[in-house]
N, CA, C and O atoms as a CHARMM CRD file, in Angstrom:
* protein
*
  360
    1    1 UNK  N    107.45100 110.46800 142.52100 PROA 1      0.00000
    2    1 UNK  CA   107.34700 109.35100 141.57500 PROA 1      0.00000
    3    1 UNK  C    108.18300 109.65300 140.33700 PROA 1      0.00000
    4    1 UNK  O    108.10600 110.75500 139.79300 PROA 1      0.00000
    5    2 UNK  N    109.04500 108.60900 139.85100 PROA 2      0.00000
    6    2 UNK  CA   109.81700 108.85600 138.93700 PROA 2      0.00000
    7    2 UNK  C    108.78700 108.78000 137.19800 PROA 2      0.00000
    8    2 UNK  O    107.62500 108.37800 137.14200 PROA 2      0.00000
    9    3 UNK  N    109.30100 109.09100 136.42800 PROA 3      0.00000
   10    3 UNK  CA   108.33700 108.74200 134.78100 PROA 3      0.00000
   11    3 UNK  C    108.19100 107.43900 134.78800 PROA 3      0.00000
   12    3 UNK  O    107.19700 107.26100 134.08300 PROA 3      0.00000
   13    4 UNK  N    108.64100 106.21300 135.22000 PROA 4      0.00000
   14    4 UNK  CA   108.69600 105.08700 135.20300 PROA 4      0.00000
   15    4 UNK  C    107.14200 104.40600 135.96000 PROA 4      0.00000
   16    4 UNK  O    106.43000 103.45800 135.62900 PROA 4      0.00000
   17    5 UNK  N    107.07000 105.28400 136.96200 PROA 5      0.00000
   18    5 UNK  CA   105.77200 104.73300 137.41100 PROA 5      0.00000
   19    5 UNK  C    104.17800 105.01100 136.99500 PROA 5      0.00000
   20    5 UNK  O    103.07900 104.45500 137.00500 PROA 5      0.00000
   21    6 UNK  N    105.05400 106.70100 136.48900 PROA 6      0.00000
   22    6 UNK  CA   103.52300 107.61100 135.68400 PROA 6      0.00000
   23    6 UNK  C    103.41000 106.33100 134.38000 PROA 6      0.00000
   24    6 UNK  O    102.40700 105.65400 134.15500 PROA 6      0.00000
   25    7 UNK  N    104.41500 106.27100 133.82200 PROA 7      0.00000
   26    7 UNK  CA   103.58200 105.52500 132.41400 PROA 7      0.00000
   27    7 UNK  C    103.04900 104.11700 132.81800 PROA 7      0.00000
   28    7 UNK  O    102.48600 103.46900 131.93600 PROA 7      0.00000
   29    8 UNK  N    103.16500 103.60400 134.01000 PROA 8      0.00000
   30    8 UNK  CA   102.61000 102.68000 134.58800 PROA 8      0.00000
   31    8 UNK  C    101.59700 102.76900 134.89800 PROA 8      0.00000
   32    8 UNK  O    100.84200 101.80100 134.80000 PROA 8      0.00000
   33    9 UNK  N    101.16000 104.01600 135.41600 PROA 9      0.00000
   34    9 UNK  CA    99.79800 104.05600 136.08100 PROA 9      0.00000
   35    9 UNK  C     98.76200 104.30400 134.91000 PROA 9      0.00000
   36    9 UNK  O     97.66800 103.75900 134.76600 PROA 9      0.00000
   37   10 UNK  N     99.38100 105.27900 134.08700 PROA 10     0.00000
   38   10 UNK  CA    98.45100 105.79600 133.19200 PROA 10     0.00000
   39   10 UNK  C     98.33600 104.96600 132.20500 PROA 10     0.00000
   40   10 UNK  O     97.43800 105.41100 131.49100 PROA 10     0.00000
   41   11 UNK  N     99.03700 103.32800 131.45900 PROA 11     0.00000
   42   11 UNK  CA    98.73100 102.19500 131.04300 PROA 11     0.00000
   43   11 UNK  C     97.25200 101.48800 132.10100 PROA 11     0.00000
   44   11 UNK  O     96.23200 101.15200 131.49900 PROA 11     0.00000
   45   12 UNK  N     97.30400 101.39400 133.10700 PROA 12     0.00000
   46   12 UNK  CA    97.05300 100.73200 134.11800 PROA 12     0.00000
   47   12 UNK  C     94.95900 101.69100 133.78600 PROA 12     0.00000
   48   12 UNK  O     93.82400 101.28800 133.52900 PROA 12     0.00000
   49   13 UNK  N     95.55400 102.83300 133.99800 PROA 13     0.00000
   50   13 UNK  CA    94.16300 103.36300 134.15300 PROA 13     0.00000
   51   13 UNK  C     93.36400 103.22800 132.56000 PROA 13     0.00000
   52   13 UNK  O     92.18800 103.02000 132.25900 PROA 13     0.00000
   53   14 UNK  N     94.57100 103.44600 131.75800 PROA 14     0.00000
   54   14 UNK  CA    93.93200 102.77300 130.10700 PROA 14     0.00000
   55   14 UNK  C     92.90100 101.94000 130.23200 PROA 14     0.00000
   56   14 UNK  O     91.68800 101.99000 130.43000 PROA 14     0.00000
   57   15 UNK  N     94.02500 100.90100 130.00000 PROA 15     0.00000
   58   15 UNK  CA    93.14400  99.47800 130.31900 PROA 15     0.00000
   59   15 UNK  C     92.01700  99.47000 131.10800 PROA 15     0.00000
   60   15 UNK  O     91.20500  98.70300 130.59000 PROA 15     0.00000
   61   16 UNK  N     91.63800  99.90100 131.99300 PROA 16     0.00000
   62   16 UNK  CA    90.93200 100.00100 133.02300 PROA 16     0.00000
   63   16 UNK  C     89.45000 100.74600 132.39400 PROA 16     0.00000
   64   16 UNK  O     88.24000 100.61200 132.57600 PROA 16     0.00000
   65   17 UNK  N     90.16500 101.41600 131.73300 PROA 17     0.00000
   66   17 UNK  CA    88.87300 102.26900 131.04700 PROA 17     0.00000
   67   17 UNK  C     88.44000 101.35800 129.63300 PROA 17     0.00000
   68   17 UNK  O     87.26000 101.30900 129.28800 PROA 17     0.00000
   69   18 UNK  N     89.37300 100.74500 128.96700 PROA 18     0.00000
   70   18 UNK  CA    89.11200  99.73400 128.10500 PROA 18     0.00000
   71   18 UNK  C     88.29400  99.05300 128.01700 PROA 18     0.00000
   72   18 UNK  O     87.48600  98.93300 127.09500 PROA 18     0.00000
   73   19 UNK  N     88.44000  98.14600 129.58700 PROA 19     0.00000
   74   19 UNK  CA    87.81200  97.20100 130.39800 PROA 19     0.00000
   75   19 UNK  C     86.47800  97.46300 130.60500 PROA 19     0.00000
   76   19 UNK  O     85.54200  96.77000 130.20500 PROA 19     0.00000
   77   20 UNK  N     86.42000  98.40300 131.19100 PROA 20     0.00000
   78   20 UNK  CA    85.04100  99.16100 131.25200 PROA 20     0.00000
   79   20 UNK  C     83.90700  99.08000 130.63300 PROA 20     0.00000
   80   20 UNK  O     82.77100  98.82800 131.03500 PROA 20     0.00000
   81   21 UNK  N     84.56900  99.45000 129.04400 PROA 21     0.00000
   82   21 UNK  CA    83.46300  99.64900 127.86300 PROA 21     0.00000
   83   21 UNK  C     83.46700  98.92700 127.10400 PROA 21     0.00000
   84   21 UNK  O     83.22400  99.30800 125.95900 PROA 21     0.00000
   85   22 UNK  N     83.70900  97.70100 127.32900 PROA 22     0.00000
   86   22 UNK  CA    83.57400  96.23000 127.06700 PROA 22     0.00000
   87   22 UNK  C     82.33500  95.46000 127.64400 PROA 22     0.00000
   88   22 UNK  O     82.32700  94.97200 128.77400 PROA 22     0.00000
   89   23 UNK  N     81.22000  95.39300 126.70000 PROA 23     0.00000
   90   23 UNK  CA    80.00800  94.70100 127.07900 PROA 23     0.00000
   91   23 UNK  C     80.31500  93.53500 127.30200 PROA 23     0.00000
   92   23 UNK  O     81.04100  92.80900 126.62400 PROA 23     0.00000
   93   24 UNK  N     79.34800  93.12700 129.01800 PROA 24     0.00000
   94   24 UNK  CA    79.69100  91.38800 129.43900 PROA 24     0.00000
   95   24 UNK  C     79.37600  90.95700 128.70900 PROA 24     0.00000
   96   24 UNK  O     78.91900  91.46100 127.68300 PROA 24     0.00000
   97   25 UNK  N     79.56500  89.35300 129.09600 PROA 25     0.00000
   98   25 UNK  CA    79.21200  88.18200 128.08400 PROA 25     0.00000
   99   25 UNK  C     77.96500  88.33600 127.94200 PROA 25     0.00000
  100   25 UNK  O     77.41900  88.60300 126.87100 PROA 25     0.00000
  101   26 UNK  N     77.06100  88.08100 129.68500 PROA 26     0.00000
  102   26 UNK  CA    75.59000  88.03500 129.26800 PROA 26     0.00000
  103   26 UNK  C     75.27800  88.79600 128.27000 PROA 26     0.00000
  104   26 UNK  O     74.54600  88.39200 127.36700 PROA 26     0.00000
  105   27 UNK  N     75.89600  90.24200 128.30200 PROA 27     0.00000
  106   27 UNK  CA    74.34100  90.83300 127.40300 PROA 27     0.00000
  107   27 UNK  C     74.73700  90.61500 125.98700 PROA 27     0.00000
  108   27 UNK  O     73.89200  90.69300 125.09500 PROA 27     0.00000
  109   28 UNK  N     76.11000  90.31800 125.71500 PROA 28     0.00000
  110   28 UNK  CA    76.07600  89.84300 124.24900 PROA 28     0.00000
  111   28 UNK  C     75.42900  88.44600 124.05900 PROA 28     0.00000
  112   28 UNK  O     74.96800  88.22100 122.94000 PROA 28     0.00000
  113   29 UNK  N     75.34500  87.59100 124.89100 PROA 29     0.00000
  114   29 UNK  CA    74.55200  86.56400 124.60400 PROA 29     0.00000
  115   29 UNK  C     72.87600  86.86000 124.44000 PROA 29     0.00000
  116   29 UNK  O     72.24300  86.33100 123.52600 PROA 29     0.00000
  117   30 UNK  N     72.33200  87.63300 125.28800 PROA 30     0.00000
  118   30 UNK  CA    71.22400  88.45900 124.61900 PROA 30     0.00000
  119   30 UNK  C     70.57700  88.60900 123.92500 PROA 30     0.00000
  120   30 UNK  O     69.39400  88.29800 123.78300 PROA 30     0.00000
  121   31 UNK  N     71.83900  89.54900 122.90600 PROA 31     0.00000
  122   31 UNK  CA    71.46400  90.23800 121.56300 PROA 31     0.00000
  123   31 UNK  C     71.85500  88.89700 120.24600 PROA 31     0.00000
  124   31 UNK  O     71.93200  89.04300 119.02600 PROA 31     0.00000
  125   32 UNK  N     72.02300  87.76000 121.00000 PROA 32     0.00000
  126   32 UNK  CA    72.69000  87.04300 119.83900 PROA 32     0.00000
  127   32 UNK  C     71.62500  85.67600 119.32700 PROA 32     0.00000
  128   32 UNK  O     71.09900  84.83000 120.05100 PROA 32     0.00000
  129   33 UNK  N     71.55600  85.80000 118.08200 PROA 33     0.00000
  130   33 UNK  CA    70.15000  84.99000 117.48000 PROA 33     0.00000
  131   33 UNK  C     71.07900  83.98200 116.63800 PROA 33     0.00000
  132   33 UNK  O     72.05000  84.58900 116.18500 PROA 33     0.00000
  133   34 UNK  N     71.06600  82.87900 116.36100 PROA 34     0.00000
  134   34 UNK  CA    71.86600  81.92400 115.24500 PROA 34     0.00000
  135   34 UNK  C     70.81300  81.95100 114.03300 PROA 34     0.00000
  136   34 UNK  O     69.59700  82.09600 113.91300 PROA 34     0.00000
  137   35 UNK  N     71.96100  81.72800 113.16700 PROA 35     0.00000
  138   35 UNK  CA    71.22800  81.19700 111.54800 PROA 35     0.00000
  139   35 UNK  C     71.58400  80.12800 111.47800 PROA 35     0.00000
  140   35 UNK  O     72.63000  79.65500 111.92300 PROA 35     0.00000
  141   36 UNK  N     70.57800  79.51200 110.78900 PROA 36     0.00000
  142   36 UNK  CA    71.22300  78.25500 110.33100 PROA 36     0.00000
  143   36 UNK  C     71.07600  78.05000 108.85800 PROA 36     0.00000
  144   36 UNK  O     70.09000  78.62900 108.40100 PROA 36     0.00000
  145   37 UNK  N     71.97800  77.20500 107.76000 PROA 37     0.00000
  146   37 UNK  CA    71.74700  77.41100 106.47200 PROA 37     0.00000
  147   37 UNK  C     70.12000  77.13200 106.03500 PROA 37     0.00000
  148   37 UNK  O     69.69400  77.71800 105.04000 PROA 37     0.00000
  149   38 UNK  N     69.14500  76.14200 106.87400 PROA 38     0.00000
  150   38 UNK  CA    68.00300  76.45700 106.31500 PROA 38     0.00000
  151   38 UNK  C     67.31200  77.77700 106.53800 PROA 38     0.00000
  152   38 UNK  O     66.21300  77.85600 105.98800 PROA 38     0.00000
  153   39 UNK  N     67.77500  79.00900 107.33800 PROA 39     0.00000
  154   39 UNK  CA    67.33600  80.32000 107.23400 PROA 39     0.00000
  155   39 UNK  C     67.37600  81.00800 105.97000 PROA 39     0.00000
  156   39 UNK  O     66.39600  81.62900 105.55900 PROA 39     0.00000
  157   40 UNK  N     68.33200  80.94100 105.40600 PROA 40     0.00000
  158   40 UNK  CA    69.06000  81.81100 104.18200 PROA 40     0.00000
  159   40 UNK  C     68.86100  80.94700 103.41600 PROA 40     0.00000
  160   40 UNK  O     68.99300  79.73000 103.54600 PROA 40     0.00000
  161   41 UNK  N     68.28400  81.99800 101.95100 PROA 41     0.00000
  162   41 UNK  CA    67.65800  82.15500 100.86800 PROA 41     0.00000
  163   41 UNK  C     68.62700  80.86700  99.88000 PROA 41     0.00000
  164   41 UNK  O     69.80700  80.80200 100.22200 PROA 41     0.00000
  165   42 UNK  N     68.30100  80.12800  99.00700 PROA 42     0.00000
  166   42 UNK  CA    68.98100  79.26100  97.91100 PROA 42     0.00000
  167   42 UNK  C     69.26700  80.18000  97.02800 PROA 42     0.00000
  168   42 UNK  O     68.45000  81.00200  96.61400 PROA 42     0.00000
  169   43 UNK  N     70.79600  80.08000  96.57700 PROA 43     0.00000
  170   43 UNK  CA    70.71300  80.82200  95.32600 PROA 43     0.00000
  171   43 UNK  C     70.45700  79.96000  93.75500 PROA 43     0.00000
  172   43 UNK  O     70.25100  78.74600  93.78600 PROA 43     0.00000
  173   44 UNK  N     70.47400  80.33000  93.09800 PROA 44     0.00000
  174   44 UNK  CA    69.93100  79.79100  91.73300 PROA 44     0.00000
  175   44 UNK  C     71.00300  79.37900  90.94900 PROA 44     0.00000
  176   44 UNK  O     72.17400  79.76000  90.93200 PROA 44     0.00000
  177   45 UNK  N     70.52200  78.69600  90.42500 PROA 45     0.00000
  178   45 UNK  CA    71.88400  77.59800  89.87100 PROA 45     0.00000
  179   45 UNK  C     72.22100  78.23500  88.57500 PROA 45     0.00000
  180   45 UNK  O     71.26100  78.78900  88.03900 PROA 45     0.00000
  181   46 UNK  N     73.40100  78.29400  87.91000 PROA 46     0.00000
  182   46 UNK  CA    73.68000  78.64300  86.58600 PROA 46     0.00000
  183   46 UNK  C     73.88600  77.61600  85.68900 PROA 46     0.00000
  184   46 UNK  O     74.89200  76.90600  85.69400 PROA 46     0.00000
  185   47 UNK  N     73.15000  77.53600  85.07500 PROA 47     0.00000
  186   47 UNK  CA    73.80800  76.09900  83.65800 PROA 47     0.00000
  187   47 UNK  C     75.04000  76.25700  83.37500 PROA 47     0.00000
  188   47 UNK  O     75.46700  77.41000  83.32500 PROA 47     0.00000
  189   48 UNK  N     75.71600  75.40800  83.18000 PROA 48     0.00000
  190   48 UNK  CA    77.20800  75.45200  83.07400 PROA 48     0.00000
  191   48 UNK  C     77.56400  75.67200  81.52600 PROA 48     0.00000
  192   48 UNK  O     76.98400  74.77500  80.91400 PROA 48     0.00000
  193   49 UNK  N     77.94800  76.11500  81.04400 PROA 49     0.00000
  194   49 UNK  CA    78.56400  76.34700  79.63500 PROA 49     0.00000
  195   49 UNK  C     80.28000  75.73200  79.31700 PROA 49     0.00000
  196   49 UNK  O     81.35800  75.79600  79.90800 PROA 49     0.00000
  197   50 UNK  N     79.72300  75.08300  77.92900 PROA 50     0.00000
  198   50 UNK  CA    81.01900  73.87500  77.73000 PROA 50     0.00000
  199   50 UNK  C     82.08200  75.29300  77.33100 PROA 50     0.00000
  200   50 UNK  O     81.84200  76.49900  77.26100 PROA 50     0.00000
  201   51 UNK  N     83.20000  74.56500  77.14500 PROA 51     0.00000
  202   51 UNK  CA    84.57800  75.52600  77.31100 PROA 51     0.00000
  203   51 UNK  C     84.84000  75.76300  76.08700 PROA 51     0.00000
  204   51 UNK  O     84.33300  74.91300  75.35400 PROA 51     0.00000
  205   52 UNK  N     85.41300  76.55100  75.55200 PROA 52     0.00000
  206   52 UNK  CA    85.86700  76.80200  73.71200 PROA 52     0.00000
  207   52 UNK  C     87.20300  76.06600  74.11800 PROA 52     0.00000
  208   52 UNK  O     87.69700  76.08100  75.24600 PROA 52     0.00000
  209   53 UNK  N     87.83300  75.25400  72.71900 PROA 53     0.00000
  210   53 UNK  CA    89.27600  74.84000  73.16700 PROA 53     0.00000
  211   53 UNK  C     89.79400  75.60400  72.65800 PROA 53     0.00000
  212   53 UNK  O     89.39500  76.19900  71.65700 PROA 53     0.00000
  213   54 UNK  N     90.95100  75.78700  73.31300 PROA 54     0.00000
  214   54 UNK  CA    92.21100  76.64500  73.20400 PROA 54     0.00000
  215   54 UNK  C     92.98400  76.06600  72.48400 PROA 54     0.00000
  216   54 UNK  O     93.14500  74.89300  72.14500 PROA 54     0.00000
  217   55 UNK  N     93.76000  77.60700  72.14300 PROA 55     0.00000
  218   55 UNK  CA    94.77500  77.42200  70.47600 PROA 55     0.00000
  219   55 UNK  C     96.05900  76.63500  71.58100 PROA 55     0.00000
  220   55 UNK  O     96.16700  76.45300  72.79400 PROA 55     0.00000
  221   56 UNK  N     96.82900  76.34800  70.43300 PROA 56     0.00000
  222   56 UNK  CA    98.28100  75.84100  70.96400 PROA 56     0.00000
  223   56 UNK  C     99.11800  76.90100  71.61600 PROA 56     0.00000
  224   56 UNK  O     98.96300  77.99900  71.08000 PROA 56     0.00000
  225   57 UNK  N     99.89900  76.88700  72.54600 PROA 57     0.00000
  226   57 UNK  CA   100.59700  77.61800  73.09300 PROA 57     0.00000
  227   57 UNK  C    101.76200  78.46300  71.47600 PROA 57     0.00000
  228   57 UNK  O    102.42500  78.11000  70.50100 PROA 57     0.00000
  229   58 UNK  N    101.33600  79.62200  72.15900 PROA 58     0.00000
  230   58 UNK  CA   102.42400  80.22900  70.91800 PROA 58     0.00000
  231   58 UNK  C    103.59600  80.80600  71.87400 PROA 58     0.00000
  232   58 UNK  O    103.52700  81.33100  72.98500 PROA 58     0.00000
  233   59 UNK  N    104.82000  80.48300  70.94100 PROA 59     0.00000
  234   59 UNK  CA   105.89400  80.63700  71.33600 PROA 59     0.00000
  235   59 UNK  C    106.52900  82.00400  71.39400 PROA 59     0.00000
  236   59 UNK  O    107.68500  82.31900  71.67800 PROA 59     0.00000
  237   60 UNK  N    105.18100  82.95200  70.95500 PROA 60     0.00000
  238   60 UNK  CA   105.94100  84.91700  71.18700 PROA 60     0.00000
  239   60 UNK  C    106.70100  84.58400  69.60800 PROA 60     0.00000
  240   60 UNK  O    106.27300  85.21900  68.64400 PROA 60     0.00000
  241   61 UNK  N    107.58800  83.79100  69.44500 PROA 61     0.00000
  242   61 UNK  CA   108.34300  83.98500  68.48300 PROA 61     0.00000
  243   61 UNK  C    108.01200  83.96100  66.71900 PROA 61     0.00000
  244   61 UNK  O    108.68300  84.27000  65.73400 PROA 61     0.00000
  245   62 UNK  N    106.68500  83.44800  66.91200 PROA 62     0.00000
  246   62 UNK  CA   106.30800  83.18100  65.50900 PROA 62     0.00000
  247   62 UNK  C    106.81400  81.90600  64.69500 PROA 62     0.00000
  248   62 UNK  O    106.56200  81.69500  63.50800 PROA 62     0.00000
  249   63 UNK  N    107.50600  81.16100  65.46400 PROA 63     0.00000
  250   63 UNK  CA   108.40900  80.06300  64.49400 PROA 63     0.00000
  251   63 UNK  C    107.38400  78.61200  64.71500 PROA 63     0.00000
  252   63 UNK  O    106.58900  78.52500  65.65100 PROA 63     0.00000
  253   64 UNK  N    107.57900  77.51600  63.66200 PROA 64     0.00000
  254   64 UNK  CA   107.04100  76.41800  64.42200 PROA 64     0.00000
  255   64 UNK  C    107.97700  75.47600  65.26500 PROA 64     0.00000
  256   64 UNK  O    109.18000  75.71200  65.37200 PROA 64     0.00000
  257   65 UNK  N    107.55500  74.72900  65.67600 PROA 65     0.00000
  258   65 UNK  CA   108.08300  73.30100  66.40500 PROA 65     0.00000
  259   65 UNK  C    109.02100  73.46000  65.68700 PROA 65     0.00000
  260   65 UNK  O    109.93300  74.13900  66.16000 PROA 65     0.00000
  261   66 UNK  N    109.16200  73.01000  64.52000 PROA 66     0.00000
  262   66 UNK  CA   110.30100  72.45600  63.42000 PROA 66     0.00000
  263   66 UNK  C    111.23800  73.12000  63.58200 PROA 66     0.00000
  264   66 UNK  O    112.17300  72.84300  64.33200 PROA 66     0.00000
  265   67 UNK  N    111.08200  74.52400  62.60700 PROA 67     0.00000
  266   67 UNK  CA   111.94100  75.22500  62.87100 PROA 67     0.00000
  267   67 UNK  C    113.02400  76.23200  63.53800 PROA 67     0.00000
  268   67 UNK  O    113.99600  76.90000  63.18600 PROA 67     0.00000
  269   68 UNK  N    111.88300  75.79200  65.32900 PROA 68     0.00000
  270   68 UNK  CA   112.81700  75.59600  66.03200 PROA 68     0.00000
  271   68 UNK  C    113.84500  74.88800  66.71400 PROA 68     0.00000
  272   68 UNK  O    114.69600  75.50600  67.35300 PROA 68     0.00000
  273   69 UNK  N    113.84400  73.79000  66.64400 PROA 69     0.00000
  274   69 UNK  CA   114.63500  72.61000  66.79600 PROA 69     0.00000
  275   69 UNK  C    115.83500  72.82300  66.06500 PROA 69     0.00000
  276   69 UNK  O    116.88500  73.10900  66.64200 PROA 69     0.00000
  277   70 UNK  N    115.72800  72.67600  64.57100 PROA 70     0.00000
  278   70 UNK  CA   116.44600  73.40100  63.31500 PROA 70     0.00000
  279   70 UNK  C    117.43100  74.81400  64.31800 PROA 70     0.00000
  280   70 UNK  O    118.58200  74.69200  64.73800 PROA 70     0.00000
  281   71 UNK  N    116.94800  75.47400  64.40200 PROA 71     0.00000
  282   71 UNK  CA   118.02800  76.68100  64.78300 PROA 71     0.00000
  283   71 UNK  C    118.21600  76.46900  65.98900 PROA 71     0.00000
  284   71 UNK  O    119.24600  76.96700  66.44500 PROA 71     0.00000
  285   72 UNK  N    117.46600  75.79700  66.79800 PROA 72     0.00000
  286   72 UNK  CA   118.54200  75.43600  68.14700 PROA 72     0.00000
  287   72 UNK  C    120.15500  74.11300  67.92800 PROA 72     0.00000
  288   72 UNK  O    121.26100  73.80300  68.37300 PROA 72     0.00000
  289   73 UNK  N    119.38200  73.88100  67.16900 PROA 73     0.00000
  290   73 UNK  CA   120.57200  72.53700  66.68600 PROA 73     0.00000
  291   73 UNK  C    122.04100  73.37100  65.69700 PROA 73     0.00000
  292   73 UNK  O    123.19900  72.98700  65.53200 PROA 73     0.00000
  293   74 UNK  N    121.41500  74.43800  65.28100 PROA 74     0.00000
  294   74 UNK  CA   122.44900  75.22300  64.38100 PROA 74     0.00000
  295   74 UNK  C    123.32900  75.98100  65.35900 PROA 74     0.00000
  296   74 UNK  O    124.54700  76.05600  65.51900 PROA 74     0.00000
  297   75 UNK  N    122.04000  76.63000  66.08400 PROA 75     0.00000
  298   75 UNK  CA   123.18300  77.70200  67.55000 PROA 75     0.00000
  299   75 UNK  C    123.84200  77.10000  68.41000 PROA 75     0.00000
  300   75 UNK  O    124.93500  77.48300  68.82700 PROA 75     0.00000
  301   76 UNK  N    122.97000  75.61100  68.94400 PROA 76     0.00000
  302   76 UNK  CA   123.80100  74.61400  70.24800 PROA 76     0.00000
  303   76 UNK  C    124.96800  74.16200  69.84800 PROA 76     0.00000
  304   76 UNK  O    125.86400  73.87500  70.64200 PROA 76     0.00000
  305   77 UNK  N    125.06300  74.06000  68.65600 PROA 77     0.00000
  306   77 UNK  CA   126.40300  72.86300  68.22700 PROA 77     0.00000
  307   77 UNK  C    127.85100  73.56500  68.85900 PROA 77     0.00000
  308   77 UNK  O    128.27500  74.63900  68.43200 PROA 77     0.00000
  309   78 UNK  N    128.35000  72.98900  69.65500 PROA 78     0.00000
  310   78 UNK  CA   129.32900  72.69700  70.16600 PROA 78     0.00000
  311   78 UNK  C    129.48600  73.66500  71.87500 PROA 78     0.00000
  312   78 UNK  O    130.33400  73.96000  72.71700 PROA 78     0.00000
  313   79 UNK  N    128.20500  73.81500  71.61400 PROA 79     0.00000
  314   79 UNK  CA   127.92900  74.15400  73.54800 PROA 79     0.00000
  315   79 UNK  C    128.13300  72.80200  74.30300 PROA 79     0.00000
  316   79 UNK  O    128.30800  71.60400  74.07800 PROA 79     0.00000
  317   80 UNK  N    127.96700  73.99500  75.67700 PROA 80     0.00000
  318   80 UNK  CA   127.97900  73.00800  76.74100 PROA 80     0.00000
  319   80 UNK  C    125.69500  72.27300  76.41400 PROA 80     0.00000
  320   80 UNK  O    124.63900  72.68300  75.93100 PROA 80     0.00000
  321   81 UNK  N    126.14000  71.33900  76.95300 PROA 81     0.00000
  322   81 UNK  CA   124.47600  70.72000  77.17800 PROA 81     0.00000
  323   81 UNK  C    123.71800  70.96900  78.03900 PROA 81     0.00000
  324   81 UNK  O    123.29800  70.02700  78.71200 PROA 81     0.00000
  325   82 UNK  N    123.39400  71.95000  78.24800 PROA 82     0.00000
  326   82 UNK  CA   122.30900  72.71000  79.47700 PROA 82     0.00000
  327   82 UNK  C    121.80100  73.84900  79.08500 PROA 82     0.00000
  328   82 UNK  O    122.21400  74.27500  78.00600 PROA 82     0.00000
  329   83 UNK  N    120.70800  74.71000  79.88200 PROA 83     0.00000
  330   83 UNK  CA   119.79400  75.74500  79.54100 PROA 83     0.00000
  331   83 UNK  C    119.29900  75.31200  78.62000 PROA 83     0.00000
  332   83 UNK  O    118.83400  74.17600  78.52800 PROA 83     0.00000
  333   84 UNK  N    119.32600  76.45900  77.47600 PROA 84     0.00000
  334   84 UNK  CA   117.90400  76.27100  76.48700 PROA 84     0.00000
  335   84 UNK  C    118.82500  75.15700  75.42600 PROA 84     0.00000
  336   84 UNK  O    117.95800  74.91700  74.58600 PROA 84     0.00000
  337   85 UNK  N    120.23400  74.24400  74.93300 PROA 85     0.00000
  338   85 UNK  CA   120.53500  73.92400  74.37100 PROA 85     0.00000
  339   85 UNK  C    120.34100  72.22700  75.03200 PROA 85     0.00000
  340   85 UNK  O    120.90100  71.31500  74.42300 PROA 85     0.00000
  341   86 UNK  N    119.84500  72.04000  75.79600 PROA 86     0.00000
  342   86 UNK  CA   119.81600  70.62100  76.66600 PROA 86     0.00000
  343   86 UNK  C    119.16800  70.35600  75.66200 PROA 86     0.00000
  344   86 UNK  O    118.14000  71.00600  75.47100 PROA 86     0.00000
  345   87 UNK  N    119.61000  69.19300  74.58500 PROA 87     0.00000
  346   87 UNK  CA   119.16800  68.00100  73.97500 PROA 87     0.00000
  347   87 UNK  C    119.67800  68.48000  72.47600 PROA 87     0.00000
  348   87 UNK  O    119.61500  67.75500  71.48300 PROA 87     0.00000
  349   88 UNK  N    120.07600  69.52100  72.48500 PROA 88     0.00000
  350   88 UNK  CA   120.28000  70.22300  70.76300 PROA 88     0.00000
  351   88 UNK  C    122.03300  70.03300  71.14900 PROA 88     0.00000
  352   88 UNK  O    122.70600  69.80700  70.14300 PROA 88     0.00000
  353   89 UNK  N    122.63300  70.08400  72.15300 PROA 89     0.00000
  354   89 UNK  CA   124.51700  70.41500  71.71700 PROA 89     0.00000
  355   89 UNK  C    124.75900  68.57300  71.00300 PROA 89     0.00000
  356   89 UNK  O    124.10300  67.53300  70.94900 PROA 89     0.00000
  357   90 UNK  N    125.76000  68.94700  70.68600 PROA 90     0.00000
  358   90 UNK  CA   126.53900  67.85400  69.88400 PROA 90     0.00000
  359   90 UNK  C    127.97500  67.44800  70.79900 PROA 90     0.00000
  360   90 UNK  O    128.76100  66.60200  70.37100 PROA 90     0.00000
């Protein structure tokens, strides 16, 4: 027998032993009991708590609205009109 057939057989007898120790259906049907959600316990409700509102988005930069517009309109002028200068070039 060439190696070609040994790793055949010895796949073959794997499985076989795999197969084996694999409980039938019956007896897992057996051991098998259903729940149903009226089995299991209710859990308890939490009162909901209202939300704090949130600050305004900060820009990392420290600047306001205003004065950013202001220095984008100072840096955009005479760009092209796209990226961060879309609506500030001239």
């Amino acid at each position: 027998m060439n190696t070609r057939h040994w790793i055949s057989a010895l796949a073959s007898v794997g499985l076989g032993l795999c197969w084996l120790t694999m409980p039938a259906a019956s007896q897992a049907a057996d051991n098998f009991t259903a729940v149903t959600a009226a089995d299991k316990p209710a859990k308890a409700q939490k009162p909901k708590q209202a939300k704090a509102p949130k600050a305004p988005g900060n820009t990392g930069s420290g600047e306001s609205k205003a004065e950013r517009d202001k220095r984008l309109l100072r840096e955009c002028r005479g760009k092209a009109n796209a990226g961060a200068c879309e609506g500030y070039a001239s």
